[in-house]
C-alpha positions as CSV (number, residue, x, y, z in Angstrom):
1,X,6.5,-1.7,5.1
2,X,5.5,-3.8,1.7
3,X,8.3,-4.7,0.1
4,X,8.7,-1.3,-1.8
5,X,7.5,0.8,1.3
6,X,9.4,4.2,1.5
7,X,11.8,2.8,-0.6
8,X,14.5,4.8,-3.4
9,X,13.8,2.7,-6.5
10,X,17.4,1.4,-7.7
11,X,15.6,1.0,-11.1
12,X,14.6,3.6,-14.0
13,X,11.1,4.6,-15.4
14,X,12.4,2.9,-18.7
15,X,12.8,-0.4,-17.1
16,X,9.5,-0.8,-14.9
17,X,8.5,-2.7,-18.6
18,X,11.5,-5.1,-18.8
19,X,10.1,-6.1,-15.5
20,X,6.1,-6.6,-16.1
21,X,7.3,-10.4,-16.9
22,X,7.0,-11.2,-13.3
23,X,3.8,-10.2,-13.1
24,X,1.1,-12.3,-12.0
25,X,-2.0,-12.9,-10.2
26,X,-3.2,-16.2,-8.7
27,X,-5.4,-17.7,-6.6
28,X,-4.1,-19.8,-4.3
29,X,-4.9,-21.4,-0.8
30,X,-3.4,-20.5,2.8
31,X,-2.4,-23.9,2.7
32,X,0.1,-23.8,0.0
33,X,2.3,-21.1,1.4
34,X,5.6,-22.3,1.8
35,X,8.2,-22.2,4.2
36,X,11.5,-22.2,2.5
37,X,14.9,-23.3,3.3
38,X,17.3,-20.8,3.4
39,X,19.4,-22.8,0.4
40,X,16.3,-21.9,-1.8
41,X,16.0,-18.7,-0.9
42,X,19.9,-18.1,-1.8
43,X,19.5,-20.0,-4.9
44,X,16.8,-18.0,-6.1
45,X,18.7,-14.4,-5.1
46,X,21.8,-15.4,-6.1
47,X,22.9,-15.1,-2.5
48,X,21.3,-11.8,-2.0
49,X,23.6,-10.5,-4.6
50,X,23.4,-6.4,-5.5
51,X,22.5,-6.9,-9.2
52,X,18.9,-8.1,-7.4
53,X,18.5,-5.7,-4.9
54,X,15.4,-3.4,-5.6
55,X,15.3,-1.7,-2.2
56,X,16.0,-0.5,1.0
57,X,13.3,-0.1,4.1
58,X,13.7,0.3,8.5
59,X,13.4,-3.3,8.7
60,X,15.4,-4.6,5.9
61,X,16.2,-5.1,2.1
62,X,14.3,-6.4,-0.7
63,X,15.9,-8.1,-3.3
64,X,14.3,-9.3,-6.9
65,X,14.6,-14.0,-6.8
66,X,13.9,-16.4,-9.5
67,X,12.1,-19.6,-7.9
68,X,13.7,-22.1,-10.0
69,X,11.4,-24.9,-9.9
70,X,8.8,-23.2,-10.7
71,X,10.2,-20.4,-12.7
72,X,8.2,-17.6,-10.9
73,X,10.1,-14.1,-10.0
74,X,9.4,-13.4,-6.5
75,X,10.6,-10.0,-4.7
76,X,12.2,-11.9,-1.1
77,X,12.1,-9.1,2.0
78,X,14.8,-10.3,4.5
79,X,14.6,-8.2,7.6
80,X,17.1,-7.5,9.6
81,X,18.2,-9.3,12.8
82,X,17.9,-8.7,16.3
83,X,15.0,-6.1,15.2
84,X,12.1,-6.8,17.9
85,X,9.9,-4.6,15.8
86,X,11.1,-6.0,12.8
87,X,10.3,-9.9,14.6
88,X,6.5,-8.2,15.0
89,X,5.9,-7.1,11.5
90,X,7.4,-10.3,10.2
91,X,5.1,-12.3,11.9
92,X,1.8,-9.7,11.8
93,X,2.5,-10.1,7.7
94,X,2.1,-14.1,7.9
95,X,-0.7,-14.1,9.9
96,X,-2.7,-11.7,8.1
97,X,-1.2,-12.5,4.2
98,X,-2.1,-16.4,5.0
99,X,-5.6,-16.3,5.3
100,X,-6.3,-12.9,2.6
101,X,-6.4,-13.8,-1.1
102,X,-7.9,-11.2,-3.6
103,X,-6.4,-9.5,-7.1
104,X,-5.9,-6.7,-4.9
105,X,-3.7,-7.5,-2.1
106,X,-0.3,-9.1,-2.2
107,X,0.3,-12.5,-2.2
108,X,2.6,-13.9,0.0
109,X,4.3,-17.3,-1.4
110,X,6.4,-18.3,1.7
111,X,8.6,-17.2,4.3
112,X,12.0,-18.6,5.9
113,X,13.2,-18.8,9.8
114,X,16.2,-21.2,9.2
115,X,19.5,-20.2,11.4
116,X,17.0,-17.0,12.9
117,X,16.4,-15.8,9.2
118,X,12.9,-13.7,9.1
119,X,12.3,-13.6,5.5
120,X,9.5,-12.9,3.5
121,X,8.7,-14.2,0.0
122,X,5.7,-12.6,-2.2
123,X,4.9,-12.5,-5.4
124,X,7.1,-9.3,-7.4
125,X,4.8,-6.6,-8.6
126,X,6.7,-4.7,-11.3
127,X,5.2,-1.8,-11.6
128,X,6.5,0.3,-8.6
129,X,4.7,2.0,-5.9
130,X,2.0,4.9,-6.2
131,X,4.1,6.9,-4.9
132,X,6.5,6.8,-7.4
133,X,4.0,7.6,-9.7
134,X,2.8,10.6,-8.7
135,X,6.1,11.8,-7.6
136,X,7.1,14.7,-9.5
137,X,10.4,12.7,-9.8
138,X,8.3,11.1,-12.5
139,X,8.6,12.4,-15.9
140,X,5.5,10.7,-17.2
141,X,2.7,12.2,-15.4
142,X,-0.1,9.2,-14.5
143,X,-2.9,10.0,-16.0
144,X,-6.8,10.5,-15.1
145,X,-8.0,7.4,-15.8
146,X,-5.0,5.3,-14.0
147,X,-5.3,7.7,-11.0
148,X,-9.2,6.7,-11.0
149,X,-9.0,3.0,-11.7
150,X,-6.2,2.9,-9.1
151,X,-8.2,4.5,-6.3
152,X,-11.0,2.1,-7.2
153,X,-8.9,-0.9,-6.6
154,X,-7.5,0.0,-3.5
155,X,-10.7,0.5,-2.6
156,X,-11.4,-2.5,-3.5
157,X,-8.9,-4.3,-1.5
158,X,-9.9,-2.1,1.7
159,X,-13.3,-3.7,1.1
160,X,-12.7,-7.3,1.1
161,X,-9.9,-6.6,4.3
162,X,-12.7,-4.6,6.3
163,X,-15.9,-6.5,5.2
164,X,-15.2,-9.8,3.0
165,X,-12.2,-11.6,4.3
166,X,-13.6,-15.1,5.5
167,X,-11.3,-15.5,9.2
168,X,-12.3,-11.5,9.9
169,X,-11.7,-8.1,9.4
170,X,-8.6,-6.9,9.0
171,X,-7.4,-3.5,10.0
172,X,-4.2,-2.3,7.9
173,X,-3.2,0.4,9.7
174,X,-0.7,1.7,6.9
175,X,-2.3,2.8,4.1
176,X,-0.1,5.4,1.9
177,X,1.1,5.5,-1.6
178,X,4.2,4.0,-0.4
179,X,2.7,0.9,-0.2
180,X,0.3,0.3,-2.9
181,X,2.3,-1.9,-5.4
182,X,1.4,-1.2,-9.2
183,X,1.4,-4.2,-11.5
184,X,2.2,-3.7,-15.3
185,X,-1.3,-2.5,-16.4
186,X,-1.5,-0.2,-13.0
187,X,-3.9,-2.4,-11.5
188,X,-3.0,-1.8,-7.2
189,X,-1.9,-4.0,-5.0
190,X,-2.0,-3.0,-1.1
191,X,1.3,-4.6,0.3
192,X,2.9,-3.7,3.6
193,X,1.2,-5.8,6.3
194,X,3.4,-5.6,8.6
195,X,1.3,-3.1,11.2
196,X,-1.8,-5.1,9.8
197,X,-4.3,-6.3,12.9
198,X,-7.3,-8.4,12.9
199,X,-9.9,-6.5,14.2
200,X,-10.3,-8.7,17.6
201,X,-6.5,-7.9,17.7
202,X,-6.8,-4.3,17.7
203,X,-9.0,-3.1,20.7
204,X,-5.8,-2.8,23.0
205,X,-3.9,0.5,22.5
206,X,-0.3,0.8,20.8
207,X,2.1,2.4,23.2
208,X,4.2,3.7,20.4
209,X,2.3,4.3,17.3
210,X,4.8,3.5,13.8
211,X,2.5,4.0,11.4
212,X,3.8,6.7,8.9
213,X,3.3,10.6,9.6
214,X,0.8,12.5,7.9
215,X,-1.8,9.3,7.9
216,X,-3.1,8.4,11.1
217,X,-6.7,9.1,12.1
218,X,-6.6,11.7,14.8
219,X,-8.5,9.0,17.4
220,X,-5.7,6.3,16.4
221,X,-3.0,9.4,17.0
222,X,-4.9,10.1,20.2
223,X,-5.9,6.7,22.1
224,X,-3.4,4.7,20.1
225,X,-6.9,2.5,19.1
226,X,-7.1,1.5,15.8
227,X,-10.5,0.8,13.6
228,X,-11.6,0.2,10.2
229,X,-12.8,4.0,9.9
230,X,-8.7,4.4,10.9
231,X,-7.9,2.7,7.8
232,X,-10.8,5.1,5.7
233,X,-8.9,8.1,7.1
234,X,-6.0,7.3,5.3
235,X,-7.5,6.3,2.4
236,X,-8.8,9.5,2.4
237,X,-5.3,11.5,2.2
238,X,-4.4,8.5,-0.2
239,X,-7.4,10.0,-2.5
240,X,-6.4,13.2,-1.7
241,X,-2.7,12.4,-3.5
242,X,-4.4,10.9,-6.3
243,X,-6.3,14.2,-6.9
244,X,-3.6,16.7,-6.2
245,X,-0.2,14.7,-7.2
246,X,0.8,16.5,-3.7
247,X,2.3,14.6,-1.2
248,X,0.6,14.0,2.6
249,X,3.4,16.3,4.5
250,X,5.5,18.6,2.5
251,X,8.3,20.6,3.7
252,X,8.4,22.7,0.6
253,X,5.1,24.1,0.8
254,X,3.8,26.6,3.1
255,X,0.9,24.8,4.5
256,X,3.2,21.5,5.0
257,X,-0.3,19.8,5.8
258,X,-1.9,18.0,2.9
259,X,-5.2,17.6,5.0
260,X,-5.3,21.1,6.5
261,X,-4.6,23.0,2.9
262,X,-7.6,21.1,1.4
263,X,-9.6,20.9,4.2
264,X,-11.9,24.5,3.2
265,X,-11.3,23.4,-1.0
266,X,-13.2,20.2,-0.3
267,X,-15.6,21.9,2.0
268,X,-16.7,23.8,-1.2
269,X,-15.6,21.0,-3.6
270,X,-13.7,23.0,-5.4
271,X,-12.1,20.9,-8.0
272,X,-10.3,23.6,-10.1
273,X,-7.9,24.0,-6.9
274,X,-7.4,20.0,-5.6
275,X,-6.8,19.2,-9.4
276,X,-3.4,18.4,-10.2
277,X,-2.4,20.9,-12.8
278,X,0.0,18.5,-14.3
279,X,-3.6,16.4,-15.8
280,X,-4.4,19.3,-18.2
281,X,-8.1,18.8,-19.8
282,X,-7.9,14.7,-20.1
283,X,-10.0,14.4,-17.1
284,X,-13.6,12.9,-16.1
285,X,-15.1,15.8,-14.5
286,X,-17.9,13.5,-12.8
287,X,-15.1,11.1,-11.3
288,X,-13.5,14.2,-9.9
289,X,-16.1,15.4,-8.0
290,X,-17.1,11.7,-6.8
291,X,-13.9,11.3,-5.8
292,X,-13.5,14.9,-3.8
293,X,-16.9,14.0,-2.2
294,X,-15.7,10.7,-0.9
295,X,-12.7,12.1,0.3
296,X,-14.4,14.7,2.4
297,X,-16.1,12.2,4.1
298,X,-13.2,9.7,4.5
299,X,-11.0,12.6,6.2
300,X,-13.7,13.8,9.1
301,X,-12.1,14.3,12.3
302,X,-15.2,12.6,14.0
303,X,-15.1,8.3,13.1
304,X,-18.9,8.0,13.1
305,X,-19.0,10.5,10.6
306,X,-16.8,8.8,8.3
307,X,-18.4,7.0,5.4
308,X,-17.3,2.7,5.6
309,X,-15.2,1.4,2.8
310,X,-18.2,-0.1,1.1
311,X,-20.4,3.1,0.5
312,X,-16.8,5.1,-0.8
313,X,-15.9,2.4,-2.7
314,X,-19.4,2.4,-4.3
315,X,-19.3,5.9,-4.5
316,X,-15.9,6.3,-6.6
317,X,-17.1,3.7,-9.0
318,X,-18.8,5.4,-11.4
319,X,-17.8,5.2,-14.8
């Protein structure tokens, strides 16, 4: 889970822009993540007080901190303890966030073990998630060209994870809506590196498979084996939200099945029937149908059918 995984936001539409002041994207080196003593990371949350919580996950609470010396908000993750899983993710997240740095993935600026404490510090992204966004909770309906330019950027980060990252590839093995963070001017930010693998790492099978329902590859669901083309799967369903404002499972609807209901529409890329209906006419009918086509080919039931991040990310980016 990123920080605001499947998370009820404890904040309003009205005040995600009282909030883009935390903003910010950096560069910075592996070397200059921090580990923090627990004083500081009190100091900065007030003690974990409830006027900063932001949210509430399986493997802890997320609260909004102000870094005093460096006056720089910070959303701090402190999982629960005595959570074996919870010790797993805490750890995969360091691993994997220490050696990845790109506009497009969360940064992770420290992390605390004092007295047991597993706690994660990145930087706040203060936009909310996708799927808030598309949820029809939502009043404001996101529109065509943040839905595209979205979907290009997580794109982009599933790029530089699979094929540009200097110590490796890096499978994520949880990509949803859940956790791509939004900053201020929608630009995405994948989070939520808790299941994340390198790709040496990930050959031996998971016994029990976590990742989120309504995602996984079929070969991930079926050999618990996890590849980059795992990660395009998802990605595909992730494009198919995008399109459709309809969420991956859906107890409301007949066909419950994201996948399965516009499985024959894509077949025929029929756009006038994936289209969310709430987009009206403000749409880029070219970027639909690139973005239907790349979606077929992400969600085919056979891996080495599947196109690789770099030729869907390539494909989407038109316009």
């Amino acid at each position: 889970m990123a920080y605001l995984q499947a998370f009820t936001p404890v904040f309003s539409q009205q005040d995600f822009d009282k909030r883009c002041s935390g903003c910010y994207c950096k560069t910075r080196n592996a070397q200059e993540i921090r580990e923090f003593k627990l004083a500081e990371i009190e100091e900065a949350t007030h003690s974990f007080s409830q006027a900063n919580f932001l949210s509430e996950g399986g493997f802890g609470n997320v609260f909004k901190g102000i870094l005093l010396e460096q006056g720089l908000e910070v959303a701090v993750k402190r999982h629960k303890l005595k959570s074996t899983q919870g010790d797993k993710e805490f750890f995969a997240e360091i691993k994997v966030l220490s050696h990845t740095n790109h506009d497009n993935v969360v940064s992770l600026v420290g992390y605390c073990t004092e007295n047991g404490q597993r706690i994660l510090v990145y930087e706040y992204v203060c936009n909310g998630t996708l799927a808030w966004h598309l949820s029809a909770k939502n009043s404001t309906v996101l529109s065509w060209p943040a839905r595209h330019s979205i979907a290009v950027g997580i794109a982009k980060a599933l790029r530089y994870l699979h094929h540009e990252c200097t110590q490796g590839r890096v499978i994520h093995r949880d990509i949803r809506p859940h956790n791509i963070l939004l900053r201020h001017d929608f630009t995405p930010v994948v989070g939520d590196f808790g299941l994340a693998k390198w790709e040496n790492d990930s050959a031996a099978p998971e016994t029990t498979l976590v990742a989120a329902t309504g995602y996984v590859a079929p070969e991930y669901g079926a050999t618990g084996v996890a590849t980059e083309k795992a990660d395009v799967y998802s990605f595909g369903i992730v494009l198919l939200e995008i399109i459709t404002g309809r969420r991956a499972i859906d107890l409301s609807c007949e066909q419950t099945s994201l996948v399965e209901w516009a499985r024959p529409k894509l077949e025929v890329r029929d756009a006038k029937s994936l289209l969310d209906p709430r987009l009206g006419t403000d749409v880029d009918e070219y970027q639909i149908q690139c973005m239907i086509h790349a979606a077929a080919f992400c969600l085919q039931e056979d891996p080495s059918r599947r196109l690789r991040i770099k030729q869907v990310s390539k494909n989407i980016k038109t316009r």
